[in-house]
N, C-alpha and C positions, 0 to 999 in steps of 0.2 A: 613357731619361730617368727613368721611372719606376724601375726597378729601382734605381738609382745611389741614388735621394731617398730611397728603401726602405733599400739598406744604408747610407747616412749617418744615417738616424734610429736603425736596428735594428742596426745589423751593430755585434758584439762582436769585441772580438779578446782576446789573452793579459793586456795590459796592462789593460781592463775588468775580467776574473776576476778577477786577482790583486786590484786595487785594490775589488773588491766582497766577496774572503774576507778581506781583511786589516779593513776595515771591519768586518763581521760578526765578524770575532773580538775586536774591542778592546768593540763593545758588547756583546758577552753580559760578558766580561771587566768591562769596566766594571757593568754590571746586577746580578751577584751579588756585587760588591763593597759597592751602594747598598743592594739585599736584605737584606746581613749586618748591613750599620752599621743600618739599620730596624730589625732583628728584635734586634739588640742594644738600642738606644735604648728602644723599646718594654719593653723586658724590665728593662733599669738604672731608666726612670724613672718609669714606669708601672706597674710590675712586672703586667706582662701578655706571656706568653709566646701569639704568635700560631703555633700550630702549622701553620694556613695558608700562612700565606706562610713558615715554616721548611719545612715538604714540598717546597715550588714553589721553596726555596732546595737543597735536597739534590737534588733532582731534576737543577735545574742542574747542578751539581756532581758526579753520579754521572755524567750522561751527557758531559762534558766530559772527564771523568776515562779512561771508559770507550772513547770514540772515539779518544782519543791513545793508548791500551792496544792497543787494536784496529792503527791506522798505526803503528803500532811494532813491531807482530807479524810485521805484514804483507808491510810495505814496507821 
């Protein structure tokens, strides 16, 4: 009984992953997309270039860029 209540709370299967990378990838996707139009907005109307949050925007974007380089290579 125990065990069963354990995997009905905890237990994963394929369907779980898939539906937790495909989430995780629509919000980072989406998140550097709010980042950009920011640091744009900021910079057209304020003219104030936040090199902070541009860093933490490239970052995103190198390492996104860099992991699909990477499973391309790879795989």
């Amino acid at each position: 009984m125990r065990s069963n209540l354990f995997s009905r709370w905890f237990g994963m299967d394929e369907r779980f992953i898939m539906h937790r990378y495909i989430s995780t990838r629509w919000a980072v996707i989406v998140g550097v997309i709010l980042m950009a139009a920011w640091v744009n907005y900021e910079y057209i109307v304020n003219h104030i270039l936040r090199l902070d949050i541009l860093a933490i925007l490239l970052a995103m974007i190198i390492t996104k860029l860099a992991v699909m380089i990477y499973f391309r290579l790879t795989h």
